[in-house]
C-alpha positions in Angstrom: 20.9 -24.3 4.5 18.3 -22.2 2.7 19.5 -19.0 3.2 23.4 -20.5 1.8 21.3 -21.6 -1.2 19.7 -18.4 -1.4 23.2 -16.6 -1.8 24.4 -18.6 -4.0 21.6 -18.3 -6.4 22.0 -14.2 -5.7 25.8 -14.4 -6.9 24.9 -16.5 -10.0 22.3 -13.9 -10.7 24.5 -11.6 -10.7 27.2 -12.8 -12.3 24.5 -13.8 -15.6 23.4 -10.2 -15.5 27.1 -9.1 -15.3 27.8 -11.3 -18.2 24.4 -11.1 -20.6 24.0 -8.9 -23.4 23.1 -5.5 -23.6 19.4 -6.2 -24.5 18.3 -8.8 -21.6 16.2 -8.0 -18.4 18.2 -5.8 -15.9 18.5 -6.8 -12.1 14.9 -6.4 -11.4 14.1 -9.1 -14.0 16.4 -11.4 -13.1 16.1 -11.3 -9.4 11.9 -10.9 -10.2 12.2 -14.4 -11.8 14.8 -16.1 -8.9 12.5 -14.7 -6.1 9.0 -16.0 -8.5 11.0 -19.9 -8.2 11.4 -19.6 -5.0 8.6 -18.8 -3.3 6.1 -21.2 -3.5 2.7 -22.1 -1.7 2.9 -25.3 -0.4 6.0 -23.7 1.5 3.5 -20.6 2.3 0.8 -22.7 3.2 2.7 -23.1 6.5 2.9 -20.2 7.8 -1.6 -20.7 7.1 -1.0 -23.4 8.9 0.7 -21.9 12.2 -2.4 -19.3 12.3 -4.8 -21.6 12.0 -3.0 -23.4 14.9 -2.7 -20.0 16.9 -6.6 -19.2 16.3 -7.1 -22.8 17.5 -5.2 -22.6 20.8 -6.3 -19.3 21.8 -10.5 -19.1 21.5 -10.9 -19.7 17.7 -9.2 -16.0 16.4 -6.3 -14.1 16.4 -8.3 -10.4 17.1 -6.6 -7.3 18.2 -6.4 -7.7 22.1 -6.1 -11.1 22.1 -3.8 -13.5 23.0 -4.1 -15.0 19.6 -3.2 -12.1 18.0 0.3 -11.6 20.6 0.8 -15.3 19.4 0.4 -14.2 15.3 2.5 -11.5 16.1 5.6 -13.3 17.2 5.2 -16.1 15.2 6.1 -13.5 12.5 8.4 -11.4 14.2 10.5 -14.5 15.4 10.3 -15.7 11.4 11.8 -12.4 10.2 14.6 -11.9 12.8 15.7 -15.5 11.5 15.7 -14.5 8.3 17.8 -11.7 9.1 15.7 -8.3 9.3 15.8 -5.3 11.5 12.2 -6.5 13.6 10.3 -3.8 15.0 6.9 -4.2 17.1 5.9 -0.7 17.2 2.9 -0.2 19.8 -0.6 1.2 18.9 -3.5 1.5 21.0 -7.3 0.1 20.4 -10.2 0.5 22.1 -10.4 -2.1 25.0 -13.7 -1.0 26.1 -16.5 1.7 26.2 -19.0 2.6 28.4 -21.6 5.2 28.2 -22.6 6.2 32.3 -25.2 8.3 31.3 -27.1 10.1 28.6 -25.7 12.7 26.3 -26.6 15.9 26.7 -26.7 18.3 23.8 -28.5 22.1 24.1 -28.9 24.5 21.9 -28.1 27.7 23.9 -28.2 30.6 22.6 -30.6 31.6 20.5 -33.3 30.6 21.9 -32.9 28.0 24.4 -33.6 24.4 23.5 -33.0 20.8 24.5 -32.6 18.2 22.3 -33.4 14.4 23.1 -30.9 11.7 23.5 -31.5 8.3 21.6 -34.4 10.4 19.6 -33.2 13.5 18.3 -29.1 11.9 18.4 -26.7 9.5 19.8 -23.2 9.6 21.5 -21.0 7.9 18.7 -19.5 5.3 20.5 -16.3 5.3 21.4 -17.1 9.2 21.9 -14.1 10.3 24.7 -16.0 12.3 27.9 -16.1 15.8 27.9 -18.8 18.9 28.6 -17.9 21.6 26.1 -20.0 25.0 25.6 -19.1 26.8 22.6 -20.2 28.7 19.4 -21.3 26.2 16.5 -20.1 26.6 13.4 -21.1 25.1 10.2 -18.5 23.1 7.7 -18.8 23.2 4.3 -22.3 22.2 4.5 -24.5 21.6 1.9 -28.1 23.1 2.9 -30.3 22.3 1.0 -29.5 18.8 0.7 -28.6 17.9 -3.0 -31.2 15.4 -4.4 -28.7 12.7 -3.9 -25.8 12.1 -1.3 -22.8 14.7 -2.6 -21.8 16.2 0.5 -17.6 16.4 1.0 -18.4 18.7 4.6 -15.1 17.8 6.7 -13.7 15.2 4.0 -10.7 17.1 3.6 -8.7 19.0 5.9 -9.1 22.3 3.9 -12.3 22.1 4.6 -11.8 23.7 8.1 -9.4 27.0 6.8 -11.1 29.4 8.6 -12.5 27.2 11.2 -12.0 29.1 14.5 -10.5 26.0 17.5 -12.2 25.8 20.2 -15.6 25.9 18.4 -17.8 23.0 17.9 -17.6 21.4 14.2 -21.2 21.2 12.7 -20.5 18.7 9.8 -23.3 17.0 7.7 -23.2 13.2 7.1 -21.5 12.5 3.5 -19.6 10.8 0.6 -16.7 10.0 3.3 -16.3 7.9 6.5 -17.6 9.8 9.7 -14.2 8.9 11.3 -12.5 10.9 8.3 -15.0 13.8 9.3 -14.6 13.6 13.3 -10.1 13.4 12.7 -10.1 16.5 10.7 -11.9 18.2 13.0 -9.9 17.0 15.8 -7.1 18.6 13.5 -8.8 21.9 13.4 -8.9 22.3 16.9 -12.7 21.7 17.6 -13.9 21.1 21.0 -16.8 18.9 20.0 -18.1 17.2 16.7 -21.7 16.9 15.9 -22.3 15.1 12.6 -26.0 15.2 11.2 -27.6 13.0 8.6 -27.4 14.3 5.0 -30.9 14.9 4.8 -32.1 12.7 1.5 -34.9 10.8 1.9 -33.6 7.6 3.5 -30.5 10.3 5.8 -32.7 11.9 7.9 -32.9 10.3 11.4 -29.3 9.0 13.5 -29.0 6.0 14.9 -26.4 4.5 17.0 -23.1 4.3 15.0 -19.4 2.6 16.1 -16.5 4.8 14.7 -13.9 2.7 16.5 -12.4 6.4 16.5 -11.6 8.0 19.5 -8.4 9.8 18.8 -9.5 13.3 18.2 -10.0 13.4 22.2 -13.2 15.3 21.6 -17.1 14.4 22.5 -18.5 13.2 19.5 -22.8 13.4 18.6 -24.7 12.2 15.4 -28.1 13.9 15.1 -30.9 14.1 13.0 -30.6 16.3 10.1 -33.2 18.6 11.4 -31.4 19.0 15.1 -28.2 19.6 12.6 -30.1 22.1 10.4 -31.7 23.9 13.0 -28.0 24.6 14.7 -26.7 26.1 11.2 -30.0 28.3 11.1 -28.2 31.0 13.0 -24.1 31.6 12.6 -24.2 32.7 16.3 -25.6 29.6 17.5 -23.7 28.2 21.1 -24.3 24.8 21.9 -23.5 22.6 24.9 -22.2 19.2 24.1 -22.0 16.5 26.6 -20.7 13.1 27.1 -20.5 11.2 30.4 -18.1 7.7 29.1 -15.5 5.3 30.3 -13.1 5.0 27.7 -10.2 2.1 28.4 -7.3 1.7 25.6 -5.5 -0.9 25.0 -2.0 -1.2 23.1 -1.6 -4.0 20.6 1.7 -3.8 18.2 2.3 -4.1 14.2 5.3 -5.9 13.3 7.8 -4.0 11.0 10.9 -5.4 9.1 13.3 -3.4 7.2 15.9 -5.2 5.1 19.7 -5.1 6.0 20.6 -3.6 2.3 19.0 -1.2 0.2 19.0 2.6 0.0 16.8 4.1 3.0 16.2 6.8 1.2 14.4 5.2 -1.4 11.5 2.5 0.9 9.4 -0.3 -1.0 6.9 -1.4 1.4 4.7 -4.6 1.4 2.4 -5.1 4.0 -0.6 -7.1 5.0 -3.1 -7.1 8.2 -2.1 -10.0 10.8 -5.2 -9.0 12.6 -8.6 -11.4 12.0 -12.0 -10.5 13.4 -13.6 -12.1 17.0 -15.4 -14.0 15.4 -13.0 -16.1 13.6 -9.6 -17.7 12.6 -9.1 -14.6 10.1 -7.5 -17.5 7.6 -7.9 -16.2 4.0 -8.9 -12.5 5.8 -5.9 -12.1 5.9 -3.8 -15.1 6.9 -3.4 -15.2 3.2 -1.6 -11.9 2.6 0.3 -12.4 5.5 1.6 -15.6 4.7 2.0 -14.7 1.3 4.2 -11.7 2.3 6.2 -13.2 5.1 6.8 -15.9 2.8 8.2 -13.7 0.2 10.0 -11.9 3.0 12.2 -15.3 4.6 13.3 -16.0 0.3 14.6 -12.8 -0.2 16.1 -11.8 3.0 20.2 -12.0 1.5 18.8 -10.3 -2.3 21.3 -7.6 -2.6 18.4 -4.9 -2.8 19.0 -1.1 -4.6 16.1 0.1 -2.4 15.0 -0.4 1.3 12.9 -3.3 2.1 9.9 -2.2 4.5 7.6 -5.4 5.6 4.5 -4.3 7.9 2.4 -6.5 9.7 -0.4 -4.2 10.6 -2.8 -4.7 13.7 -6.2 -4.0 14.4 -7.0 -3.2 10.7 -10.3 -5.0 11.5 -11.5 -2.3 13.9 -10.4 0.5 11.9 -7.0 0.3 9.8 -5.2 1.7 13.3 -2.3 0.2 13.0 -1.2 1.4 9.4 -3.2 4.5 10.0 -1.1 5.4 13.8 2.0 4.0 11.5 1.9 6.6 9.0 0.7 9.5 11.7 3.9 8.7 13.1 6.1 9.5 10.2 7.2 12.9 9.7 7.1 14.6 6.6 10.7 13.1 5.1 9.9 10.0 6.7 7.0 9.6 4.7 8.3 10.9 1.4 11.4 8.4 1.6 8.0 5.6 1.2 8.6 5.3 -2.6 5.7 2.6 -2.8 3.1 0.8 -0.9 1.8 -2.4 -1.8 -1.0 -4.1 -0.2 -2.0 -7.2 0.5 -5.2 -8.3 2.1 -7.8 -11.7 1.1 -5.4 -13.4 -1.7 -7.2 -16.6 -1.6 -11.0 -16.3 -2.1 -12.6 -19.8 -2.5 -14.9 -18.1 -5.5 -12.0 -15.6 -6.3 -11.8 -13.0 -8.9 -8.0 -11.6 -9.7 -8.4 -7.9 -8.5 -5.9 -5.0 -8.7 -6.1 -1.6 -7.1 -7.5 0.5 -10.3 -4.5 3.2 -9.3 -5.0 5.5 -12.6 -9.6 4.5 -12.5 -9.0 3.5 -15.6 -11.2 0.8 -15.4 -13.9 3.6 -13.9 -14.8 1.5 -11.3 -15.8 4.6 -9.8 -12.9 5.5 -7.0 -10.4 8.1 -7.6 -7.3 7.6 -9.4 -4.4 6.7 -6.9 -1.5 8.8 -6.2 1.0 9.3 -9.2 3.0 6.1 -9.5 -0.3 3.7 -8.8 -0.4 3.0 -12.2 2.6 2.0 -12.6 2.1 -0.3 -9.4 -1.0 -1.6 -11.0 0.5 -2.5 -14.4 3.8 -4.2 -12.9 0.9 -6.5 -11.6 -1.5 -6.8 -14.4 2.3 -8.1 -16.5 2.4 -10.5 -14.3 -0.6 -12.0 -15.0 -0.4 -11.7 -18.4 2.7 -13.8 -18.4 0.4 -16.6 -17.2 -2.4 -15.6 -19.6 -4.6 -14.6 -16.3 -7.2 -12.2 -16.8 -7.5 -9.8 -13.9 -10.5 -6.7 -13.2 -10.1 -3.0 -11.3 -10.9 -2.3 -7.8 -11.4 0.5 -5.8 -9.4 2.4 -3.6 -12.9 2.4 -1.3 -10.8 2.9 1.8 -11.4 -0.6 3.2 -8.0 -2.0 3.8 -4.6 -0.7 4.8 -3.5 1.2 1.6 -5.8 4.0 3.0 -3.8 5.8 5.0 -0.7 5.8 2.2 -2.7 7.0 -0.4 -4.3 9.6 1.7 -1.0 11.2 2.2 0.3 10.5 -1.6 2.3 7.4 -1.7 1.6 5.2 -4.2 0.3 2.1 -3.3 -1.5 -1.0 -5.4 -1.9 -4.3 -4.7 -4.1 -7.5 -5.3 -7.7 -8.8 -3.5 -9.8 -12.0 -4.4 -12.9 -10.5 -3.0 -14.9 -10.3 0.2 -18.8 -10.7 0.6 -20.0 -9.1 -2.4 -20.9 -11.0 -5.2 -19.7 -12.6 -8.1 -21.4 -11.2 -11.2 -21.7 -13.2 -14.6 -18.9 -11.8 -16.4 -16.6 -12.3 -13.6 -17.7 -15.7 -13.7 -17.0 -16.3 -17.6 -13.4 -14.8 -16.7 -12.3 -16.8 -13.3 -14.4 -19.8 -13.1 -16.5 -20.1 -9.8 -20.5 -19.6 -9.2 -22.1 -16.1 -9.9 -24.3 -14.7 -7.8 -22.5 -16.0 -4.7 -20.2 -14.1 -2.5 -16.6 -14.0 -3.3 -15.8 -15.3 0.2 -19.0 -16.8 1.8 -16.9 -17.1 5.1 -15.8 -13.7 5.5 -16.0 -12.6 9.2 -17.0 -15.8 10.1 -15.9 -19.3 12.2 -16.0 -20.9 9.2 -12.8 -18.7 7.5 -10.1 -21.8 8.2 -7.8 -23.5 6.0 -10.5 -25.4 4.2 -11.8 -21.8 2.9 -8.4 -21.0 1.1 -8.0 -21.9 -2.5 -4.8 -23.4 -2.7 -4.1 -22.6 -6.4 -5.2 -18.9 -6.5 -3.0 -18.4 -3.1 0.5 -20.1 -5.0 -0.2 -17.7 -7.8 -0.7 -14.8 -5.7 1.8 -15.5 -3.9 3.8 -16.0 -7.0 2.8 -12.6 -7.9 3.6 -11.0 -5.0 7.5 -12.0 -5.6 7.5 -10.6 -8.6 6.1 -7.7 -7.9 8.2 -7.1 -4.9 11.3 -8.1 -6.4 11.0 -5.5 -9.9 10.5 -2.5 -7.1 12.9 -3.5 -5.3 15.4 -3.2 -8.2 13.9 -0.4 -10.1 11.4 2.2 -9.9 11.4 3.9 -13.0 7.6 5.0 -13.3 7.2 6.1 -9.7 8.0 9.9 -9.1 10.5 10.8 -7.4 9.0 12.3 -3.7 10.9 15.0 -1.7 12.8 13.7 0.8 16.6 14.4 0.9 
């Protein structure tokens, strides 16, 4: 009976955009404000409600690996094939477990012959994949002498490693970008082995044990001291041996991906959210907020006569690593990719002591992350309308990496999207703006048991969910403001 409803109202919005004057709102304005009626939280709230009844019947989570999770994710894949997508559950694989058999062995060589100590001078980053590899070192991009404070970009980028000869072992110095970042490039450039070493500032001198939840370079993987990592660069002819002796077991967990039945494929919005929560919880406002939200949004607009291609991911195991939208967009080929015209993201919509976030795509707000790619602006203000239709103040936040926009932006597709915050703290100002208690965390659940349906606001979840239609809808009409990408 919905869904009868739902076309009807689609015909009469057309037929008043057919029929208004030249001056009024064009489809995405008028389908924007149909879809902004429709969805609404208290209808939302049950799809919370299912999760928190899935977490309940399986252990108290949904985590990748679980059953909980297999229950989250066809709860939303049966709600999406009602509602009349295309469902795919496209398979990705976690870490199930790892076990190191013995120590890690790691010699210098050649020159003269040395052996360093495992647990003192370095540590096997865990999940490090087994392997005995002896090979010439070389350095990249490092930065020796350290810099007074943390600067180093060595194997942030893939250019990084031109030059880098495969089948040597990548020396790379600790830096201003994730060590998984650091360890996939290499894998890229063909190195047999990876030893990271601390930056060397006061503070980044010794390694300690460190979980990547990376594996996938295939490659054994070493953190050392910045002295063992110094020493090694002393000589460009320097061969190392690099051992790890590990049990690595994978497991396969799947994201759920809907694409709508109209639209132009070569032209994709996306929306996505994490359906993934941590062990040690329900995972209900991280992020059974976004996902409800979105699947929500989703079932309303199913029969909307979309100009573009409606994309809806459900990503898994963002909590150990962002592998689901990360193996996603590995997946795409180059076309593939560029037909993405936008990302948005959505991930914690309903902080209890909330503050109204928005991706800072262009840093104008110098928040102190890079701008996004070209069209994140556009993605940002769309949003930042919305809420000052309602006379809501919203702040910038970084693209820092942490949630699923990472890989999108890494390979230049605009993305934006909204967060109420996590466990960092509510300063004054934010305060003075949202309401709530500064000095407190935004959500003083987060990652915990605690993170059920009584930790959701209600009212900052209908809004957001409110602004998620919108948002949604206006893309899925128009996207004037995002450049065109290559694809044919």
């Amino acid at each position: 009976m919905r869904r009868t409803f739902t076309v009807l109202l689609a015909v009469l919005a057309l037929s008043l955009v057919t029929a208004a004057p030249a001056h009024a709102g064009g489809l995405d304005d008028v389908f924007a404000k149909l879809l902004v009626k429709q969805v609404k939280g208290t209808s939302a709230k049950k799809h919370l409600d299912a999760l928190q009844a899935i977490a309940t019947a399986n252990g108290g989570n949904r985590a990748a690996g679980t059953p909980g999770y297999n229950a989250s994710r066809d709860y939303v894949a049966g709600k999406l094939r009602k509602a009349g997508y295309k469902v795919t559950l496209q398979p990705i694989d976690y870490v199930e477990s790892w076990t190191e058999n013995a120590p890690a062995v790691l010699q210098r060589v050649s020159p003269d012959p040395k052996a360093y100590v495992a647990e003192q001078d370095f540590h096997t980053f865990q999940p490090s994949p087994p392997g005995d590899v002896t090979a010439q070192v070389q350095g990249v991009d490092l930065t020796l002498p350290p810099t007074p404070e943390p600067t180093s970009t060595s194997g942030c980028e893939e250019a990084d490693f031109a030059g880098f000869v495969a089948g040597n072992i990548a020396l790379i110095q600790r830096g201003t970008c994730p060590f998984a970042q650091k360890v996939r490039n290499a894998g890229f450039a063909g190195a047999s082995a990876v030893i990271v070493f601390n930056e060397g500032q006061p503070g980044r001198t010794d390694s300690t044990p460190l979980d990547l939840g990376e594996w996938r370079a295939g490659i054994p993987m070493l953190y050392t001291d910045f002295a063992v990592g110094a020493e090694l660069a002393a000589n460009p002819g320097t061969t190392a041996r690099v051992k790890v002796d590990a049990t690595l077991v994978l497991g396969k967990n799947d994201n759920v991906i809907a694409e709508s039945r109209f639209g132009d494929p070569r032209d994709v919005v996306m929306v996505g959210a994490h359906l993934d929560s941590v062990p040690e919880g329900p995972g209900i406002n991280d992020n059974g907020s976004g996902t409800a939200a979105v699947l929500e949004v989703a079932e309303e607009m199913a029969l909307y006569p979309v100009k573009h291609k409606m994309r809806f991911a459900f990503w898994a195991a963002e909590e150990i690593g962002l592998l689901g939208s990360d193996q996603y967009v590995e997946s795409l080929s180059e076309a593939q990719r560029d037909r993405i015209r936008v990302y948005l993201n959505f991930d914690m919509v309903a902080s209890p002591n909330h503050a109204y976030k928005l991706y800072d795509g262009d840093d104008s707000d110098g928040v102190g992350s890079p701008a996004g790619p070209a069209g994140s602006a556009k993605i940002e203000r769309q949003l930042a309308d919305f809420f000052k239709s309602r006379k809501l103040p919203t702040v910038g936040t970084d693209f820092d990496g942490r949630s699923d926009y990472g890989p999108f932006i890494a390979v230049g597709i605009p993305a934006g999207g909204i967060f109420t915050g996590a466990e960092g703290i509510k300063t004054p100002e934010e305060a003075a703006m949202f309401g709530g208690t500064a000095g407190t965390p935004y959500d003083p659940c987060y990652h915990q048991a605690c993170d059920t349906l009584a930790n959701v606001n209600a009212k900052v979840f209908d809004v957001n969910a409110d602004a998620i239609a919108d948002s949604t809808a206006r893309f899925a009409f128009d996207l004037r403001g995002i450049p065109p990408r290559t694809a044919p």
